[in-house]
C-alpha positions in Angstrom: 26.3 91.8 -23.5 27.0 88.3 -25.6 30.7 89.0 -24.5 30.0 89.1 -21.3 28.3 86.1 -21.0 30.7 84.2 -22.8 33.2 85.1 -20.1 31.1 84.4 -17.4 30.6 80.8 -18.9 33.9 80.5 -19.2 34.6 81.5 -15.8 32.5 78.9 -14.8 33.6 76.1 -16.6 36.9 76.7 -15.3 35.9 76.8 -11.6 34.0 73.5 -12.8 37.4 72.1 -13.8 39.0 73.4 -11.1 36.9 71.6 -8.5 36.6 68.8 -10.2 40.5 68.3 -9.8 40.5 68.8 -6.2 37.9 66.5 -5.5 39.5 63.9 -7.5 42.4 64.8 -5.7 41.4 64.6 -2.5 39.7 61.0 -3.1 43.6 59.8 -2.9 44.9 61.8 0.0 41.8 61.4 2.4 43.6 57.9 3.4 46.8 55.8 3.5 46.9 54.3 0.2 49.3 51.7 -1.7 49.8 50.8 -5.6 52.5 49.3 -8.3 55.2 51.2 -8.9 55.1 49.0 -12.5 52.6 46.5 -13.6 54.6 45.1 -16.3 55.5 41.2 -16.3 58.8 40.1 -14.8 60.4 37.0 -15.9 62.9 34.9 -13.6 64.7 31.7 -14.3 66.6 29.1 -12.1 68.3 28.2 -14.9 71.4 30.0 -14.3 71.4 29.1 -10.6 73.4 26.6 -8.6 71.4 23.0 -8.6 71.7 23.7 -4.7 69.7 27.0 -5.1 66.3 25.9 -4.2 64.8 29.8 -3.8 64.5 33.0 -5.6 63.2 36.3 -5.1 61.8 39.3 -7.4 61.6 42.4 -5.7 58.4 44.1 -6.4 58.2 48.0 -5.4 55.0 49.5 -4.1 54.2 53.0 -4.0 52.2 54.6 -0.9 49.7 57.4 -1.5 49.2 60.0 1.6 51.3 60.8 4.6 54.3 58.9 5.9 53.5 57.4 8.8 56.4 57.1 11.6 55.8 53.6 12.8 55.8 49.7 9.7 52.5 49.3 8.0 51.8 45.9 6.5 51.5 45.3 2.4 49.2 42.1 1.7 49.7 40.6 -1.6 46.8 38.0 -2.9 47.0 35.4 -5.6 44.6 36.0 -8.4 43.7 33.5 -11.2 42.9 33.6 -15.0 41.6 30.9 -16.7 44.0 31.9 -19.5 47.1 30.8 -17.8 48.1 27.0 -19.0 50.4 26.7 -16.2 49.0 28.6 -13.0 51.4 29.1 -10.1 50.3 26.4 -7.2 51.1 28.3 -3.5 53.3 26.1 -1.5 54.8 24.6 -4.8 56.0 27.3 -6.8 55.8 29.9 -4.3 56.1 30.7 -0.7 52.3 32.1 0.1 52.1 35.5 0.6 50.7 35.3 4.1 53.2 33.0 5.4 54.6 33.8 8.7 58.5 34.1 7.5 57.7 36.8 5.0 55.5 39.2 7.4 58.3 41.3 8.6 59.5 42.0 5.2 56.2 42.9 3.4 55.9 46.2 4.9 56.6 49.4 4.2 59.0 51.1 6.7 58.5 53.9 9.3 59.2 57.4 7.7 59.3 56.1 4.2 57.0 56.5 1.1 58.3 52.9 -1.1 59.8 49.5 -0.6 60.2 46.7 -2.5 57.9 43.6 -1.2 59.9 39.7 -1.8 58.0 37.4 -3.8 59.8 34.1 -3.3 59.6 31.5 -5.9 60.6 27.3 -5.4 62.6 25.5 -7.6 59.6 22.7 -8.2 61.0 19.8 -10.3 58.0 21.3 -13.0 59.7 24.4 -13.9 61.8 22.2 -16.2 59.4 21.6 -18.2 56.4 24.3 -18.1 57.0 28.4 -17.5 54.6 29.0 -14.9 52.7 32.2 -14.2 52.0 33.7 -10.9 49.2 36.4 -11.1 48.8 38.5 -7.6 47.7 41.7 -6.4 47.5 44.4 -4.1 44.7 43.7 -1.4 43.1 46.6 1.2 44.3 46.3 4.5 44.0 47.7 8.3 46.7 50.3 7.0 45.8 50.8 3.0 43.3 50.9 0.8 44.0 50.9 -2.7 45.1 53.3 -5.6 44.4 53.2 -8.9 42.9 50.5 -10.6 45.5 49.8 -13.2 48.3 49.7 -10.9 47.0 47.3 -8.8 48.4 43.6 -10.0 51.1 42.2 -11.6 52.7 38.8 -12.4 55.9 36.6 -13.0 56.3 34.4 -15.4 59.1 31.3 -14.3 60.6 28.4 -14.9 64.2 26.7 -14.4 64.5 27.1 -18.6 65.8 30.0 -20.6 63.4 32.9 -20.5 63.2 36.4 -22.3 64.8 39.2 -19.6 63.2 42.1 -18.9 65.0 44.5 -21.9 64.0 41.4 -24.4 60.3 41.2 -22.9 58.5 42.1 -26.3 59.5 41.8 -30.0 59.1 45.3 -31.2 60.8 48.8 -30.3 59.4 48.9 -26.6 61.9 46.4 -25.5 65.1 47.9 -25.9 67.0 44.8 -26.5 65.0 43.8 -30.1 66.8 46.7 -31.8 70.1 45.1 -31.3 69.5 41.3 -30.8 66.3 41.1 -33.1 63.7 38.7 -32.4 63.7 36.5 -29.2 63.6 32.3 -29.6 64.9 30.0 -27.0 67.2 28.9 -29.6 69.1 32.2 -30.4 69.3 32.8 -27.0 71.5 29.9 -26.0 73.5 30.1 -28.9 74.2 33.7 -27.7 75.0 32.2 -24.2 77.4 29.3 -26.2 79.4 31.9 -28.0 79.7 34.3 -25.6 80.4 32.1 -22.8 78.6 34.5 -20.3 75.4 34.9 -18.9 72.6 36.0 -21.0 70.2 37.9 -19.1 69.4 41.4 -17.7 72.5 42.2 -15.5 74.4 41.6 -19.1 72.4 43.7 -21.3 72.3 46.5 -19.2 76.6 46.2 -18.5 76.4 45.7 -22.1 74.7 49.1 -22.1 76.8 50.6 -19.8 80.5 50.3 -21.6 78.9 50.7 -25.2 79.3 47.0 -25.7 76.4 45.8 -27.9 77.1 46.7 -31.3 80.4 44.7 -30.4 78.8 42.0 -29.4 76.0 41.7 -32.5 78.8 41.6 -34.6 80.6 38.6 -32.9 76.9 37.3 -33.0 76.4 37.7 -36.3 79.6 36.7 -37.6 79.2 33.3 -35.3 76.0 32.9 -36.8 77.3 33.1 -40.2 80.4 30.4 -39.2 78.0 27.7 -38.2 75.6 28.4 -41.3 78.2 27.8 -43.5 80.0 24.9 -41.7 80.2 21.8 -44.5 79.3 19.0 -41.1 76.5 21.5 -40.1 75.0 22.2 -44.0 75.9 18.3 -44.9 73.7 17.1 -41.3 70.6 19.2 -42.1 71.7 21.8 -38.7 71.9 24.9 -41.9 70.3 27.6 -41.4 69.8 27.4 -37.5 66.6 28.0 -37.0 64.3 29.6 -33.8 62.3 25.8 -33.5 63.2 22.2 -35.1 58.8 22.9 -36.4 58.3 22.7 -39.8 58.6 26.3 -41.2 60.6 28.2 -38.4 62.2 31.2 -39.5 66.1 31.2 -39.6 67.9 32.8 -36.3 69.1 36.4 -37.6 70.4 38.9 -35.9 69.9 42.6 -37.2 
């Protein structure tokens, strides 16, 4: 008798479960919905760009939730602030505003189609020489979508027309693939990588690096400049020895691992 009660409770409890799920389930199918295909910070930089170049764009993909639909359906993207942020992105300045009427036929996600990538266009403002700015936006509810999950709802971009950490450099521990090879990141270590190497430090060379099996090739020309200019007798005998990430008072000396 006790064993068949236990297996009816555990019947239960599984038909519980069971339901549970398809409610939950059916909570994001019921109705057209649209979330972040990544929430993780992107950095951008002029700094490479043409003085002419007055525009950018990052390419931000949203995921839809439910049926395709055969005809465009809008995305809306709204600023959001955080008292946090020392350098806030100002619309109109530092960005072209989301609802402005050149970018509504290319925030949408097409007919027949479950993704797209939604432009966010940033301005070369004089003050990105000086400050990295941060823009913070989000996903907003529409005529055409409500929302999905609650975590992959907003993101942000962090810019300036200075040197900034690329994407596989982002953090400095073993979730950015870049710190195991080029160690930690300081404005200074990067453009002595860029004056060595001659080339252009940032994503589209790490992952070509990647690609041909390059970047053990590279830390060692790295290193080995490193060690040149450490060593230099002008450089030791004009206080430059050892480089280090800051001219601050107890910076740590560039390495590379």
């Amino acid at each position: 008798m006790k064993r068949l009660i236990y297996f009816l409770a555990m019947v239960l409890v599984a038909v519980t479960v069971i339901s549970c799920s398809k409610t939950q389930g059916l909570l994001y199918s019921d109705i057209a919905r649209v979330q972040l295909n990544d929430t993780t910070t992107v950095s951008s930089t002029f700094v490479y760009k043409a003085p002419t170049i007055t525009r950018d764009t990052v390419y931000i993909q949203v995921n839809t939730i439910g049926e395709m639909s055969n005809v465009d359906r809008a995305v809306k993207f709204v600023q959001v602030s955080n008292k946090a942020d020392l350098f806030p992105a100002v619309s109109g300045q530092h960005f072209v505003p989301f609802d402005d009427p050149s970018l509504k036929n290319l925030m949408v996600i097409k007919a027949n189609t479950v993704k797209a990538k939604i432009p966010v266009v940033l301005l070369r403002d004089a003050s990105l020489k000086t400050n990295t700015y941060r823009l913070r936006f989000q996903l907003a509810a529409n005529d055409q979508f409500a929302l999905g999950e609650v975590q992959s709802r907003g993101t942000s971009i962090l810019f300036s027309d200075r040197l900034e950490r690329f994407y596989s450099w982002r953090f400095d521990n073993g979730t950015a693939p870049a710190f195991y090879t080029l160690g930690k990141y300081s404005t200074r270590k990067h453009q002595f990588m860029i004056d060595v190497l001659h080339e252009q430090i940032d994503e589209a060379w790490y992952q070509t690096a990647v690609t041909i099996g390059a970047l053990q090739n590279y830390n060692n020309v790295l290193k080995t400049a490193l060690a040149n200019f450490n060593n230099d007798p002008v450089n030791i005998a004009s206080g430059k020895t050892p480089l280090r990430e800051t001219d601050e008072l107890g910076s740590l000396p560039i390495t590379f691992p």
